[in-house]
C-alpha positions in Angstrom: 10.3 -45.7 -0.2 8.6 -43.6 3.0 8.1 -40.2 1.8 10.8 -38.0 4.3 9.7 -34.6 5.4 12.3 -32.4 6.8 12.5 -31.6 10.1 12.6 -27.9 9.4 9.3 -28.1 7.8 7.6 -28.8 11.4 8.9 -25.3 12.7 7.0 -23.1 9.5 4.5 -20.6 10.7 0.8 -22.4 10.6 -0.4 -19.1 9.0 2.4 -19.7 5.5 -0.5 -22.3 4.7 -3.3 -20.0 4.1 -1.7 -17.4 2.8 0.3 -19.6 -0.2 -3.3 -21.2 -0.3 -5.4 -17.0 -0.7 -2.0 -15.9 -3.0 -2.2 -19.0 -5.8 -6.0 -18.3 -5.9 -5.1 -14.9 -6.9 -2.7 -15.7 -9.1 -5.5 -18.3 -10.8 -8.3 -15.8 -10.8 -6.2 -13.3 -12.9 -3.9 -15.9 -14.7 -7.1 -17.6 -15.8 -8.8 -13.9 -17.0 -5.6 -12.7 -18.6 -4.9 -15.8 -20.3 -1.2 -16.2 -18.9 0.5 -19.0 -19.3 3.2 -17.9 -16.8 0.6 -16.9 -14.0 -0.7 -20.5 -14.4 2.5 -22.2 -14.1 3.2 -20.1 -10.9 -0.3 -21.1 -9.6 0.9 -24.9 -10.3 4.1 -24.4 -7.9 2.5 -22.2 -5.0 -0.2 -25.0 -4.9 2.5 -27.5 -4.7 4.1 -25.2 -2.1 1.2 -25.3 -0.2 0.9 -29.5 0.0 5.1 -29.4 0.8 4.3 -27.0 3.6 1.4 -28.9 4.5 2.7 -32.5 4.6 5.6 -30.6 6.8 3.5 -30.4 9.7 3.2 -33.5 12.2 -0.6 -33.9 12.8 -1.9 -34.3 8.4 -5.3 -33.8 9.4 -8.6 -33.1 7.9 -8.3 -29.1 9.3 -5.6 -28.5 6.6 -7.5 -29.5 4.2 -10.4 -27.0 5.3 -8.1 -23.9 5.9 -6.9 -24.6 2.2 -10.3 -24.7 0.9 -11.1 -21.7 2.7 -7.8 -19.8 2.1 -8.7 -20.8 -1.9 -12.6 -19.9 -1.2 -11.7 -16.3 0.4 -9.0 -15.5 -2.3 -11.6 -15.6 -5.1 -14.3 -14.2 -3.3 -12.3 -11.4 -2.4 -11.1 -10.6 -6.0 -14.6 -10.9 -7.6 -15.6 -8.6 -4.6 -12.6 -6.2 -5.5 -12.9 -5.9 -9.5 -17.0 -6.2 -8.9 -16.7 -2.6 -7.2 -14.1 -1.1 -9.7 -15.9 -1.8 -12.6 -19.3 -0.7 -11.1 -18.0 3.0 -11.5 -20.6 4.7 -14.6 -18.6 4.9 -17.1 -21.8 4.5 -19.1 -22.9 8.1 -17.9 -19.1 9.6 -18.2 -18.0 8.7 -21.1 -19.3 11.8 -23.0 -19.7 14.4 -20.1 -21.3 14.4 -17.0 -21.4 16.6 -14.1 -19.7 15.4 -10.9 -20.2 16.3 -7.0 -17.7 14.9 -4.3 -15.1 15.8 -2.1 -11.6 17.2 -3.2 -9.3 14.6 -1.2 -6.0 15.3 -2.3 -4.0 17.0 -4.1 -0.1 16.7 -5.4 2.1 18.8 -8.0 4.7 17.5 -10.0 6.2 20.6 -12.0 7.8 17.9 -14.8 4.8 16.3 -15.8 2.8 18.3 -18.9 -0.6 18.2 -16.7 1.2 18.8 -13.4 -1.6 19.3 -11.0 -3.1 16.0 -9.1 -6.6 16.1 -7.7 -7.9 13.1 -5.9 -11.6 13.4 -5.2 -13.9 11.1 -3.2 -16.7 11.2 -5.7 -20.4 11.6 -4.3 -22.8 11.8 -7.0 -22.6 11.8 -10.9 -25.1 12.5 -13.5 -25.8 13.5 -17.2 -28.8 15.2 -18.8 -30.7 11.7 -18.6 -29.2 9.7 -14.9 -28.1 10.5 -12.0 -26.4 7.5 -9.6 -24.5 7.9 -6.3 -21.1 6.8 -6.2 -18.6 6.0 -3.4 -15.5 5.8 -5.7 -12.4 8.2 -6.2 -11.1 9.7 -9.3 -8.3 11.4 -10.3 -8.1 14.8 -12.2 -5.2 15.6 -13.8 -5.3 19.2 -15.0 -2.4 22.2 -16.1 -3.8 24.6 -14.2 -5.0 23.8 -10.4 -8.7 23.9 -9.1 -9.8 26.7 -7.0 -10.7 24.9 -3.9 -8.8 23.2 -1.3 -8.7 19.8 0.4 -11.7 19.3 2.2 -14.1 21.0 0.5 -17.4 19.5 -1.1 -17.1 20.6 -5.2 -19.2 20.6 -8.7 -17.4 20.2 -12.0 -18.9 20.2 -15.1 -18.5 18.5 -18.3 -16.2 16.1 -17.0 -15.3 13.0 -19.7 -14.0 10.0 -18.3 -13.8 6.6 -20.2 -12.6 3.5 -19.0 -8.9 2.6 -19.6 -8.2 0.4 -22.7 -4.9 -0.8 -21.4 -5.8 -3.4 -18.9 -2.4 -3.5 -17.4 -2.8 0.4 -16.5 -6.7 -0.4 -15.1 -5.2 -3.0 -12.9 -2.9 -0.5 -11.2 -5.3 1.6 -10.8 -7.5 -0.5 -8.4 -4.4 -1.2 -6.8 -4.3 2.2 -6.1 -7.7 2.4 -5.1 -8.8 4.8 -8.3 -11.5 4.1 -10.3 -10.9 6.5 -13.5 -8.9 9.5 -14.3 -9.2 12.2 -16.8 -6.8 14.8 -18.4 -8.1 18.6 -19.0 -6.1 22.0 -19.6 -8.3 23.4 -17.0 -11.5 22.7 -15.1 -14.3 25.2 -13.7 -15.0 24.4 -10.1 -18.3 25.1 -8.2 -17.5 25.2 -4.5 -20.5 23.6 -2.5 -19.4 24.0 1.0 -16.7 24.1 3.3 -16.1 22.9 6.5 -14.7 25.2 9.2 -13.0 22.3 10.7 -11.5 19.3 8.6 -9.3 16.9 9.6 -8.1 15.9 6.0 -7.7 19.8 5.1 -5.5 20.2 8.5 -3.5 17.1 8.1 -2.8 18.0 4.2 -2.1 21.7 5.2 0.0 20.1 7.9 2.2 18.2 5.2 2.5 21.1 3.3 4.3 23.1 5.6 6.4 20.6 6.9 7.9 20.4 3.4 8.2 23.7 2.3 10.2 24.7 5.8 12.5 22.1 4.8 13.0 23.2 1.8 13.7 26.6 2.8 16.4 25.8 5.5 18.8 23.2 3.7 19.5 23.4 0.4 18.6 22.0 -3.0 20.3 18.8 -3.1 19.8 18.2 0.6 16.4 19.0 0.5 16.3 16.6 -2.7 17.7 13.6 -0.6 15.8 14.1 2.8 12.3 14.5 1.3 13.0 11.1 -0.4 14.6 9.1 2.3 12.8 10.9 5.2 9.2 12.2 3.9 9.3 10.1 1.1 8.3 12.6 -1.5 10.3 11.9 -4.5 9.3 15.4 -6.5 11.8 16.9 -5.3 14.7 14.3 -6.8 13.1 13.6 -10.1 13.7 17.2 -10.7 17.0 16.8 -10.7 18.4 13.8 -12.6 22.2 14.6 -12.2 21.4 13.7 -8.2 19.5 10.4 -9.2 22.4 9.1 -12.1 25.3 7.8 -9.8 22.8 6.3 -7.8 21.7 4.0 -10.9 25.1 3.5 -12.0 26.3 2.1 -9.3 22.8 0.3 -8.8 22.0 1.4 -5.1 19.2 3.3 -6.4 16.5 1.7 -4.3 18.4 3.5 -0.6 16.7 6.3 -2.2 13.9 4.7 -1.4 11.7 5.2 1.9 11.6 1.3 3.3 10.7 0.1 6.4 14.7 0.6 6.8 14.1 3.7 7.6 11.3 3.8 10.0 13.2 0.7 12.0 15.9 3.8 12.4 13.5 6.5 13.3 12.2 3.9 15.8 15.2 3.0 17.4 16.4 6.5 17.6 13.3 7.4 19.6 13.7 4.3 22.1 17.3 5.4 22.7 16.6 9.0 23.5 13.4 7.9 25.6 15.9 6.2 27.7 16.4 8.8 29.9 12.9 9.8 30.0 11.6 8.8 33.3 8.4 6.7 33.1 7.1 3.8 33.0 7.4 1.1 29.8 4.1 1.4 29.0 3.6 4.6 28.9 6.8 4.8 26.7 5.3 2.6 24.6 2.1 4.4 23.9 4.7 7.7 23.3 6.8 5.7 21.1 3.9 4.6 19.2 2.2 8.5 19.4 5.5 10.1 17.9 5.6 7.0 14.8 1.9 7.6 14.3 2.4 11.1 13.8 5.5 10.7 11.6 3.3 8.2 9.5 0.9 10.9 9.4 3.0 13.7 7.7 4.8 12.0 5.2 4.3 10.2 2.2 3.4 6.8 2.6 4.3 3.5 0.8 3.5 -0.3 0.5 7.5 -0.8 2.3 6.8 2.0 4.7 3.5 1.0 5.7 4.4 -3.1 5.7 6.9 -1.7 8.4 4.5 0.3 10.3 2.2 -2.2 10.7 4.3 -4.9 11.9 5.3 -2.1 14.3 2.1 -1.5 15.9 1.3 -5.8 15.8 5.3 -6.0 18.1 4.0 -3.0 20.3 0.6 -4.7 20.7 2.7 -8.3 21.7 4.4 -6.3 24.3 2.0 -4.6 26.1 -0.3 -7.6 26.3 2.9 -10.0 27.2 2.2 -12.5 24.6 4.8 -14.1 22.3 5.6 -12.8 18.9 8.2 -13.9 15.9 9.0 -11.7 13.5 8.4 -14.6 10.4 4.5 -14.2 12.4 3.7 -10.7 12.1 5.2 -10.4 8.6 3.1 -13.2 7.1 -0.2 -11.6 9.6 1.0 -8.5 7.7 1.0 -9.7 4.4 -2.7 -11.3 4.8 -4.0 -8.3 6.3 -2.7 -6.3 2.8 -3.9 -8.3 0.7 -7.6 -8.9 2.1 -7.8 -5.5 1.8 -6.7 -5.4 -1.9 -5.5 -8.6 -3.5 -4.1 -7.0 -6.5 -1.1 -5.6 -4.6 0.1 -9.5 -5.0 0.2 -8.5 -8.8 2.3 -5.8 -8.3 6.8 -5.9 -8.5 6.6 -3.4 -5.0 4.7 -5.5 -3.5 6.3 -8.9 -4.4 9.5 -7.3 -3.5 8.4 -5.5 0.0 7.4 -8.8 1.3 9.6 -11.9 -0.3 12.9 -10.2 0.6 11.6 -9.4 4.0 10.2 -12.8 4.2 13.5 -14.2 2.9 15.2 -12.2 5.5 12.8 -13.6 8.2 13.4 -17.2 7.0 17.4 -17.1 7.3 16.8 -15.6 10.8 14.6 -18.3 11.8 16.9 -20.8 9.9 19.8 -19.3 11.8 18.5 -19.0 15.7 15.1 -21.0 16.2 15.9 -24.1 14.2 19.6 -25.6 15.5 18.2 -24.3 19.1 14.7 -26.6 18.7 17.2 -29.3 17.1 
């Protein structure tokens, strides 16, 4: 009997084929170095995914075949490129103490944790009374009292001791998060190198900062405590209080507290109605639609959800203003490739898997609904 595909298969995005394709070669690389059994029985199915999806199409050709090998090809190469850099960081010279230049990039307080101060810094140069190696990682320094110096500013601290993670699970998330080690003190001289009189990372943190403390003093506790989290996206402020959190979970709605791409979709339509009346033309409301999201995304706290949102935002904007088509099950799976060349390991990650397959699900019942009985 003739193998039957169905018709709805010819209507699936061409790009779903290389990016099932990168995904399972993800999911091999680390199911293969971890040792999973479950990883490999996922890779099994997204592979057969990606021959369903493939023998969907009308024209089975020879390219397929290439754009899976090179989807496959990419995936691996990008991994190996990705945990390559991580593990280059010298742990060989840190592990005892060693002195350590950079840049302080960032810095966050959370008054419930025992070492409350965060410091994020864009490390420079390392070295110990025998090597000295330059360094383009970051590292985060989590201390109880915080550093004298500011965002911005080019620092020395001594006798640092950082040693790589043992739990491999918590190493992984940090490379998702872009950090290559972190280390625990009470408190930690600083050596201030220089300071620039103008920084743009120092202005835009200071920026942040005073944004949320003139919230906080003009509403009150528990408002404050629910805008920050839905609106800036800074939970500190909720965790603090668990009594505001509770009902939430009990009635499991606790992800609305939650800063999605919900959210911004709100913010953006708000801003197109009110720039209704403004009297110009549509591109030039478009670049000042764009402007005020930018700057939103700019002073608040950002996450995968929030910036999957924001970028599909910018790719709809760009369709417009150059008049060419766009589909919203397109610029989600563009978006999805475009994350995870930068950093496959999000794929390993629940927030990630969640962002993107109930979005794409979403997407999918839309296109199911509208494009398909209209093309039938």
């Amino acid at each position: 009997m003739a193998f039957s595909v169905p018709k709805q298969l010819h209507f699936l995005p061409p790009l779903l084929l290389p990016l099932v394709a990168y995904i399972a070669s993800t999911a091999f690389y680390w199911g293969v170095k971890t040792g999973s059994i479950l990883t490999l029985y996922v890779i099994y199915g997204l592979y057969i995914s990606a021959l369903f999806i493939a023998l969907g199409y009308k024209k089975l050709n020879s390219y397929l075949l290439i754009i899976v090998i090179s989807a496959v090809s990419l995936g691996f190469v990008r991994n190996y490129q990705t945990i390559s850099y991580y593990r280059s960081f010298p742990f060989s010279i840190t592990e005892k103490t060693a002195t350590i230049r950079g840049a302080l990039a960032n810095y966050s307080h959370n008054p419930t944790s025992r070492f409350s101060h965060c410091h994020t810094i864009a490390v420079h140069i390392i070295q110990n009374a025998n090597q000295q190696t330059k360094s383009s990682h970051s590292i985060q320094l989590y201390t109880q009292k915080k550093l004298t110096a500011v965002v911005g500013d080019t620092i020395e601290l001594k006798d640092m001791c950082l040693k790589r993670p043992k739990d491999d699970e918590f190493y992984r998330y940090l490379m998702k998060e872009g950090i290559a080690a972190t280390g625990f003190k009470q408190e930690q001289h600083v050596t201030l190198l220089s300071r620039n009189s103008i920084s743009p990372t120092r202005w835009l943190f200071n920026a942040k900062q005073t944004l949320f403390r003139t919230f906080k003093a003009a509403v009150n506790k528990q408002t404050f405590a629910f805008f920050s989290a839905i609106f800036l996206g800074e939970k500190t402020a909720l965790k603090q209080d668990k009594s505001l959190e509770n009902p939430f979970k009990q009635w499991g709605i606790v992800h609305y507290l939650a800063r999605s791409g919900l959210h911004l979709v709100i913010i953006i339509s708000l801003c197109s109605f009110l720039m209704q009346w403004i009297p110009v033309g549509f591109v030039y409301k478009q670049f000042l639609l764009a402007s005020l999201v930018t700057l939103y995304a700019l002073l608040s706290w950002t996450s995968i959800s929030f910036m999957r949102a924001l970028l599909i935002f910018f790719m709809y904007t760009l369709c417009l203003l150059s008049r060419r088509p766009h589909h919203l099950m397109q610029l989600l799976l563009l978006c999805c490739f475009l994350f995870l060349l930068i950093n496959p390991l999000y794929v390993l990650f629940l927030d990630f898997q969640l962002s993107f397959g109930l979005t794409f699900a979403l997407a999918w019942l839309n296109l199911y609904r509208t494009v398909l009985p209209a093309k039938q």
